[in-house]
C-alpha positions as CSV (number, residue, x, y, z in Angstrom):
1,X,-111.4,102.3,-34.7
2,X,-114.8,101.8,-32.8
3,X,-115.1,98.4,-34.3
4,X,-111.7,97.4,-33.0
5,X,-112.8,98.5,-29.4
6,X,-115.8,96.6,-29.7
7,X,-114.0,93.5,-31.0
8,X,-111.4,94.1,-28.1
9,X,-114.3,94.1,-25.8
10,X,-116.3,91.7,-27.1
11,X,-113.0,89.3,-27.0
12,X,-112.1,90.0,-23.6
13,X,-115.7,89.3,-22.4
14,X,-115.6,86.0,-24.4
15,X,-112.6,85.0,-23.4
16,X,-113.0,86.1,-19.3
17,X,-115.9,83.5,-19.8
18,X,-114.4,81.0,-21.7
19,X,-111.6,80.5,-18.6
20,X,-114.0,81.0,-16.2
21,X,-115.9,78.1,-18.1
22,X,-113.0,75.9,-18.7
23,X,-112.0,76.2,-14.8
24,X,-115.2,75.4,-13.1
25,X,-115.9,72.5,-15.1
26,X,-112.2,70.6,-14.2
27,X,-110.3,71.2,-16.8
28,X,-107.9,73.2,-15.1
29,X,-107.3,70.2,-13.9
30,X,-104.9,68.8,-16.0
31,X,-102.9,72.1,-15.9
32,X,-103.0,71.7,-12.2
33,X,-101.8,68.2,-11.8
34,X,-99.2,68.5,-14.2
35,X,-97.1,71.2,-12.3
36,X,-93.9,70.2,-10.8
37,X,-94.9,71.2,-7.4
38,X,-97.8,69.1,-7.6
39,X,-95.9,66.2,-9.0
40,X,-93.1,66.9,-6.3
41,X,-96.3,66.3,-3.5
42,X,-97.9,63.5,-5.4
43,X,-94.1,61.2,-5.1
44,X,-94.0,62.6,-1.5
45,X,-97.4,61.4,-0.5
46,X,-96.5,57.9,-2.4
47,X,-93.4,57.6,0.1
48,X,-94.9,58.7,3.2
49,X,-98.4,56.1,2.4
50,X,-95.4,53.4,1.8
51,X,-93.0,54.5,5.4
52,X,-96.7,54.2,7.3
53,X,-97.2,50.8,5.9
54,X,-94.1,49.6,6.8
55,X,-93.9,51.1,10.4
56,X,-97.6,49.4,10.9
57,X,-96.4,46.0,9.9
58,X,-93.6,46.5,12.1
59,X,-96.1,47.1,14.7
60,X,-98.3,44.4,14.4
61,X,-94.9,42.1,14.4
62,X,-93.5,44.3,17.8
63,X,-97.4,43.4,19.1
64,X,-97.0,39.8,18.5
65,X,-93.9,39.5,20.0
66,X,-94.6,41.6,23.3
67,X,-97.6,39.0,23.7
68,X,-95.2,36.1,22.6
69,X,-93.5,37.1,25.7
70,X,-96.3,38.3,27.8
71,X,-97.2,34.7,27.5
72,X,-93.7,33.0,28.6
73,X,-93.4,35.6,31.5
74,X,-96.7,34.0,32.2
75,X,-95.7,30.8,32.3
76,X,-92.6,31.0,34.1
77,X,-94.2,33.2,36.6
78,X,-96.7,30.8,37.0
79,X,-93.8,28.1,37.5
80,X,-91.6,30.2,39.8
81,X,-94.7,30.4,42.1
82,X,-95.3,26.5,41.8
83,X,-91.6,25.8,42.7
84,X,-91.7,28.1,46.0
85,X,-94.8,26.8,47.0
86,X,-93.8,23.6,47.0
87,X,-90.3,24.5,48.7
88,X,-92.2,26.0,50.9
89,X,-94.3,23.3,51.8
90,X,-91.0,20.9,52.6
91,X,-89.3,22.7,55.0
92,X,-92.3,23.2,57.0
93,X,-93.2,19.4,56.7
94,X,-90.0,18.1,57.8
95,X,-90.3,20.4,60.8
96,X,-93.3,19.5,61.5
97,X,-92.3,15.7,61.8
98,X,-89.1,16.9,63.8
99,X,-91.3,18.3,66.3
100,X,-93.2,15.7,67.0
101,X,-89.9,13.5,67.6
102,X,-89.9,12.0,64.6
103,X,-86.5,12.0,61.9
104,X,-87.2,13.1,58.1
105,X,-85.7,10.0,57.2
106,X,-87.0,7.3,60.2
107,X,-89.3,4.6,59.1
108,X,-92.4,4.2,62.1
């Protein structure tokens, strides 16, 4: 009966070890990464990487565009101001001719 204890004890010790071993060293590992919940977060964190890849190429394409039209609102800012400063600049022309007695139209 003692040497049954002592095997017992001796087997436990061994084996407390053993695990202890087998888990510091990584390979638990394998155990680990092979349990459905892991799995589960693994294919969840494949589908989130892929949804923030998309959503940043549709960024970069939303970017480009806003400075696609930054750029024509540029332009036809630009162009509107032109055009009123050069209607402008009529009006007060042909008034100034008018004042000094002279028609738009009259050849001096």
């Amino acid at each position: 009966m003692l040497r049954f204890l002592f095997g017992l004890l001796i087997g436990a010790i061994v084996g407390a070890v053993g695990t202890t071993y087998f888990f510091s060293t990584g390979g638990g590992d394998h155990v680990v990464s092979m349990s459905p919940r892991v799995l589960r977060l693994e294919e969840d964190l494949r589908r989130v990487t892929q949804e923030r890849e998309q959503l940043a190429k549709k960024l970069e394409d939303t970017t480009g565009l806003v400075d696609k039209m930054t750029t024509k609102f540029t332009d036809l800012e630009r162009r509107l101001q032109a055009l009123e400063s050069t209607t402008r600049k009529s009006p007060t022309e042909g008034t100034h001719e008018e004042q000094h007695g002279e028609a738009p139209g009259s050849p001096s």
